[in-house]
Backbone as a printed PyTorch tensor [residue, N CA C, xyz], in Angstrom:
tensor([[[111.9680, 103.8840,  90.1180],
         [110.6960, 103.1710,  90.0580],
         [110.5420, 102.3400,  91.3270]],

        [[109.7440, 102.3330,  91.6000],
         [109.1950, 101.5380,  93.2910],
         [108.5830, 100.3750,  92.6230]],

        [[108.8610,  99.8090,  93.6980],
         [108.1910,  98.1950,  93.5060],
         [106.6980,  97.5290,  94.1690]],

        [[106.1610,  98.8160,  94.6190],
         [104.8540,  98.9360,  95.0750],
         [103.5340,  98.6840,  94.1970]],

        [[103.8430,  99.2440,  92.6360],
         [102.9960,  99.4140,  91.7640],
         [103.1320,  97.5350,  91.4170]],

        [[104.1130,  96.8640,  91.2580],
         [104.5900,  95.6560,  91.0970],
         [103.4840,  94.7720,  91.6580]],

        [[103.9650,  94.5750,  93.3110],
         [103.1160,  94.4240,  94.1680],
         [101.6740,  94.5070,  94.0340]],

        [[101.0640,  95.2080,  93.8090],
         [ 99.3940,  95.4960,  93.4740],
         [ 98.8010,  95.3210,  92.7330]],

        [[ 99.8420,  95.2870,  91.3540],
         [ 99.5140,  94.0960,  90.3520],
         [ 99.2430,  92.7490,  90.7110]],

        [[100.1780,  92.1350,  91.4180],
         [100.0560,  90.7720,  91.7490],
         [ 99.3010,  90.7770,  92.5190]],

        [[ 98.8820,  91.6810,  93.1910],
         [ 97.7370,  91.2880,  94.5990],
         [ 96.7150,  90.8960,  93.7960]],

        [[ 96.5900,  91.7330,  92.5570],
         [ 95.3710,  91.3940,  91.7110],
         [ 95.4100,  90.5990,  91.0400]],

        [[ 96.5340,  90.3330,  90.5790],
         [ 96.5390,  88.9210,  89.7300],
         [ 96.3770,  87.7990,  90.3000]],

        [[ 96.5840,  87.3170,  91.6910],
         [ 96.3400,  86.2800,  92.2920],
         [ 94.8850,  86.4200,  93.1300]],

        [[ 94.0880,  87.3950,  92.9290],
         [ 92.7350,  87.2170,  93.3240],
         [ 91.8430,  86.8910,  92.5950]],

        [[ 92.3350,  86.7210,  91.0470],
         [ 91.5730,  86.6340,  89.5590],
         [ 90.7410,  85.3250,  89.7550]],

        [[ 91.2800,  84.3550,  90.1410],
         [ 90.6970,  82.5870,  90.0090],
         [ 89.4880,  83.0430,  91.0240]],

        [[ 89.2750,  83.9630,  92.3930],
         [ 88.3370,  83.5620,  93.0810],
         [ 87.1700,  84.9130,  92.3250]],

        [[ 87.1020,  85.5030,  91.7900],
         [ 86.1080,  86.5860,  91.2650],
         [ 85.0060,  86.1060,  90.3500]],

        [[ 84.8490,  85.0400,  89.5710],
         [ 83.9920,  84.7020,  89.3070],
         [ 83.9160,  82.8500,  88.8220]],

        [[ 83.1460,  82.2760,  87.7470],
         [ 83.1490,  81.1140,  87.6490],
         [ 83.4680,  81.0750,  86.0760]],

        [[ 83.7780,  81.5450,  85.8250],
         [ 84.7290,  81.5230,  84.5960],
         [ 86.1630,  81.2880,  84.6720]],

        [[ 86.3000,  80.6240,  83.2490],
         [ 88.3720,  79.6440,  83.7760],
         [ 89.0210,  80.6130,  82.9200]],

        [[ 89.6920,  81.1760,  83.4420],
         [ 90.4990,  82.7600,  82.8150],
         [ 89.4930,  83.5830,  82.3450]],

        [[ 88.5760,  83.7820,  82.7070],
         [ 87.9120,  85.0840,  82.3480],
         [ 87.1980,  84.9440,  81.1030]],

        [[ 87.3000,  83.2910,  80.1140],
         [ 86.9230,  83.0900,  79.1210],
         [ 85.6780,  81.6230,  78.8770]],

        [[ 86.1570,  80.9440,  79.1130],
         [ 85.4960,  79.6800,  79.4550],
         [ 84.1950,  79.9090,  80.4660]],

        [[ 82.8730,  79.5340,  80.2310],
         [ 82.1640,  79.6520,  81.4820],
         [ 81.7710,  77.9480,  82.4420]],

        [[ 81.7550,  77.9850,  83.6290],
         [ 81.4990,  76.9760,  84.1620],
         [ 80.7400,  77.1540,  85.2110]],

        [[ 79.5100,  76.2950,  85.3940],
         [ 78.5470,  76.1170,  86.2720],
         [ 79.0990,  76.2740,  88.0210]],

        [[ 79.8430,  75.6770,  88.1910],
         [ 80.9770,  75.2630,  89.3310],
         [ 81.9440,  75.2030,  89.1410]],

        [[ 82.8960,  76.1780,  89.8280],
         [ 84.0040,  75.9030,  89.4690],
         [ 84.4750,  75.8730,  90.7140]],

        [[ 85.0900,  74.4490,  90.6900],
         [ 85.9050,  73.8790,  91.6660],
         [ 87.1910,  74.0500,  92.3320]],

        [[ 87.5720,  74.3560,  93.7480],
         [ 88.6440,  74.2740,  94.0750],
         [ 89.9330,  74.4190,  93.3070]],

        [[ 89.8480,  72.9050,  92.6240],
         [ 91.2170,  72.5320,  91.8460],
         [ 90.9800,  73.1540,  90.4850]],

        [[ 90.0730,  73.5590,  90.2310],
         [ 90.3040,  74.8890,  88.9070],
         [ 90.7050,  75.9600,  89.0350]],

        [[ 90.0320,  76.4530,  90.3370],
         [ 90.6940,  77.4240,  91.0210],
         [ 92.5550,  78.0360,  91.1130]],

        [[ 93.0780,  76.1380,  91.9140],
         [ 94.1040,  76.3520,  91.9380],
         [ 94.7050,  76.2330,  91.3250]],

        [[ 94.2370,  75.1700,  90.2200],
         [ 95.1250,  75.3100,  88.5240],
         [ 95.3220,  76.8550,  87.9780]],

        [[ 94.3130,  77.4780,  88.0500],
         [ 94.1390,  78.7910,  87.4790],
         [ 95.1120,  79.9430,  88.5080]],

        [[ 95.5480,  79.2190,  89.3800],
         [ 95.9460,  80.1580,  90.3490],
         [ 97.4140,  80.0400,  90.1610]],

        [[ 98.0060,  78.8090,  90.1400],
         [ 99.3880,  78.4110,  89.4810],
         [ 99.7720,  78.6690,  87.7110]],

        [[ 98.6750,  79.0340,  86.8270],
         [ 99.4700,  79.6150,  85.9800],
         [ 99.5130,  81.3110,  86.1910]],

        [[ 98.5710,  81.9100,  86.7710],
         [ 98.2480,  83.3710,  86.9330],
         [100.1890,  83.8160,  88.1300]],

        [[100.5170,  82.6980,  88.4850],
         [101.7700,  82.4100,  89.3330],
         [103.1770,  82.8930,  88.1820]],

        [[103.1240,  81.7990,  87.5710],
         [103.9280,  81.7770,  86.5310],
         [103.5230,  83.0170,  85.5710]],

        [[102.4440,  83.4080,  85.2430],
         [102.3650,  84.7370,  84.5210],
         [103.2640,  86.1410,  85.2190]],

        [[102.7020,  85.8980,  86.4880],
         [103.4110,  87.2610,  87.4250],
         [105.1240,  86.8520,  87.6100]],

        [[105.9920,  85.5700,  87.2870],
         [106.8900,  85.3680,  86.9610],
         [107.4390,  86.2220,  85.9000]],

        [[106.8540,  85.9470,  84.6000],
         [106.9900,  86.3190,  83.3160],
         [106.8730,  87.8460,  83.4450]],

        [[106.0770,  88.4150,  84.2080],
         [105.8850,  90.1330,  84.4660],
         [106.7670,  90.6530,  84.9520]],

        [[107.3240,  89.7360,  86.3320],
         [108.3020,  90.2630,  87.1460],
         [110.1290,  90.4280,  86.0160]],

        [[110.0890,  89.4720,  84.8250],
         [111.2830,  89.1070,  84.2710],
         [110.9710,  90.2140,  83.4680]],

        [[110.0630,  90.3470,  82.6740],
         [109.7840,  91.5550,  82.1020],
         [109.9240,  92.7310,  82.9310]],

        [[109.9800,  93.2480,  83.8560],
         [110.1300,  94.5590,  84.6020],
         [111.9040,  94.4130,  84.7070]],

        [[112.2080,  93.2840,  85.1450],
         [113.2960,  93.2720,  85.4970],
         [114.8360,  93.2000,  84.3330]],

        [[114.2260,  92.9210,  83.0900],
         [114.5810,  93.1130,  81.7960],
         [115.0090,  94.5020,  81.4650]],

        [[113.7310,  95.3990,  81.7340],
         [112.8160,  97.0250,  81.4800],
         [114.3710,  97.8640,  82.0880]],

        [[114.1730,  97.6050,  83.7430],
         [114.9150,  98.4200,  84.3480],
         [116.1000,  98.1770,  84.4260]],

        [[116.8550,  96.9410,  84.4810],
         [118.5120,  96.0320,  85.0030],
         [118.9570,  95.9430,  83.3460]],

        [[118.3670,  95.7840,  82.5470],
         [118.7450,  95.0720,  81.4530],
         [119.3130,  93.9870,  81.1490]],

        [[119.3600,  92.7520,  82.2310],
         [119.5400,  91.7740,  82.0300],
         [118.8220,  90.6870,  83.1510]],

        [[118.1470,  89.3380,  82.8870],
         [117.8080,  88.4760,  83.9730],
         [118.8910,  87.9090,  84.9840]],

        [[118.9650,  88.1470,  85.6420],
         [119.9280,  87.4880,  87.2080],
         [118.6660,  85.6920,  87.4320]],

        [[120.1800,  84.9570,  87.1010],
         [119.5860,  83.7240,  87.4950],
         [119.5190,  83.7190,  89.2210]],

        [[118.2960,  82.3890,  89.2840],
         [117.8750,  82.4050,  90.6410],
         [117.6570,  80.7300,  90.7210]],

        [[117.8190,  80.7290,  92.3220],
         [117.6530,  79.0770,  92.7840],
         [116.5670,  78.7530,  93.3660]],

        [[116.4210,  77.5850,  93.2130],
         [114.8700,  77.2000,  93.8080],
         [114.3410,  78.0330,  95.2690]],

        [[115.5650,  78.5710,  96.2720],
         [114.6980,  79.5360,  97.2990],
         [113.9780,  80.4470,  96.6160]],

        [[114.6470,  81.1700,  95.3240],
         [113.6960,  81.9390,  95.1520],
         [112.5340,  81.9630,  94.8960]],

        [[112.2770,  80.6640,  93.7890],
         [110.6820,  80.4470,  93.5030],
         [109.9010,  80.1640,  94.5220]],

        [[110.7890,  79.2970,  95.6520],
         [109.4200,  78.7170,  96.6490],
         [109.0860,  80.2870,  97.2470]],

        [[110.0660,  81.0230,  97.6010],
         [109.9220,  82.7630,  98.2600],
         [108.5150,  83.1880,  97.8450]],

        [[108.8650,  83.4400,  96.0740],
         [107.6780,  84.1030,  95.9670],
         [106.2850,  83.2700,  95.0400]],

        [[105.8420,  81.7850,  95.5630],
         [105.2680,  81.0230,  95.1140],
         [104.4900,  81.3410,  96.9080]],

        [[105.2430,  81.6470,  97.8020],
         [104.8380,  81.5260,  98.9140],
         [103.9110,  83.0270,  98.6740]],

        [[104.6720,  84.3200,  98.6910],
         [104.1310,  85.0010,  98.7480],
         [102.8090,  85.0460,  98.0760]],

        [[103.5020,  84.8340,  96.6860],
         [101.9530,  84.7860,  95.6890],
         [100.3040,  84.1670,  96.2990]],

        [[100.8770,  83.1260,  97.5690],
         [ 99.6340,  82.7020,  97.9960],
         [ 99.1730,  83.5780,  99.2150]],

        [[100.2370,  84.3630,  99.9160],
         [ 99.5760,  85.2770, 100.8730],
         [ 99.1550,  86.1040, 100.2370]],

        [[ 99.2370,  86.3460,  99.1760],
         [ 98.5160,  87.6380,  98.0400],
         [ 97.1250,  87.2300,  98.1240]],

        [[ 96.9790,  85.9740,  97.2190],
         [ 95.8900,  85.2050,  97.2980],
         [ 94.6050,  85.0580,  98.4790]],

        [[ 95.0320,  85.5160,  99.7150],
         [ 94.0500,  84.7440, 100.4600],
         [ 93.0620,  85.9950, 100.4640]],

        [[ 92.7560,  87.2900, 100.3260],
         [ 92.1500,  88.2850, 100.6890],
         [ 90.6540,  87.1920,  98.6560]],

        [[ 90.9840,  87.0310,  98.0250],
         [ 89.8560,  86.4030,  97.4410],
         [ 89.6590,  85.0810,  97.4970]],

        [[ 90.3000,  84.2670,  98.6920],
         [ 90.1270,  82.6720,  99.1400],
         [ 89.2310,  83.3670, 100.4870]],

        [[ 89.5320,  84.4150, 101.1180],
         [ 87.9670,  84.4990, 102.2000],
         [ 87.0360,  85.2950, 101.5760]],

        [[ 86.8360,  86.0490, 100.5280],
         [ 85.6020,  86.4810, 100.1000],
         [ 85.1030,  85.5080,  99.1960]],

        [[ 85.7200,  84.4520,  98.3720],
         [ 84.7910,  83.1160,  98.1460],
         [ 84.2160,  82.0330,  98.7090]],

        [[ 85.2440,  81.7440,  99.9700],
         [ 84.7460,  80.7270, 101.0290],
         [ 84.3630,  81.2090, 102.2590]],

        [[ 84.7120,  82.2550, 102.9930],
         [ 83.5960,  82.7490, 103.7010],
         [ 82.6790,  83.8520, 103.8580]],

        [[ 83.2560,  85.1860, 102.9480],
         [ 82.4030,  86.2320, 102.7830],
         [ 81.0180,  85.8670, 101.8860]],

        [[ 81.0130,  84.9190, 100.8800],
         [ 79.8950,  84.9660,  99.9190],
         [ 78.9300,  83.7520, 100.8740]],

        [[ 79.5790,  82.7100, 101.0140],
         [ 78.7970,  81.9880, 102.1600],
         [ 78.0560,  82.8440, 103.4160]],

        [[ 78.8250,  83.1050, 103.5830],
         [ 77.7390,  84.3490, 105.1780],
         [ 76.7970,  85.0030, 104.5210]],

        [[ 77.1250,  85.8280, 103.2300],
         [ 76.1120,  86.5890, 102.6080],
         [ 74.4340,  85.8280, 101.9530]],

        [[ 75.1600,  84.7770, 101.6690],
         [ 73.9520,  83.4260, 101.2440],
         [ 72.7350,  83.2890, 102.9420]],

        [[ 73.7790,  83.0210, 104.0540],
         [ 73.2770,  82.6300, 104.9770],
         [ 71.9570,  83.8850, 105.5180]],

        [[ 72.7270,  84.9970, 105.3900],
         [ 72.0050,  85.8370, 106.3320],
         [ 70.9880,  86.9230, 105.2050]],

        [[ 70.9050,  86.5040, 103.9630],
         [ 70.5650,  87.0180, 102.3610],
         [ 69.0430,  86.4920, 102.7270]]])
């Protein structure tokens, strides 16, 4: 099993907070702010945690403990995942307003 399919999950899971103005896909809100955003973005974090332990359960059959490098590792990554829907909310939809 490749860890690619893994990957593309999370690309998508950490673009979820910027796709619309709803707080998980359930709640609706007029504006939704930054820091809802990033609240919503730090548990969608910890979810792809819980996915990754689950895969890693699936295939190893057991969790391998890990030290804080690891979380900041992929707390880091999770946000370079993130930025491809932090520029289509803050500057792709803005330009589109401008020149609309």
């Amino acid at each position: 099993m490749s860890v690619w399919p893994m990957i593309v999950l999370f690309l998508v899971i950490a673009n979820l907070p910027w796709v619309g103005n709803r707080v998980f896909f359930v709640f609706p809100m007029q504006n939704k702010s930054s820091w809802v955003r990033l609240a919503e973005l730090i548990v969608y974090y910890f979810l792809s945690l819980l996915i990754g332990i689950l895969f890693e359960i699936r295939f190893s059959g057991e969790v391998y403990t890990q030290s804080w490098e690891f979380f900041v590792t992929t707390l880091s990554f999770f946000l370079v995942l993130a930025v491809p829907g932090v520029v289509y909310r803050y500057q792709w939809l803005p330009m589109q307003k401008k020149f609309n």
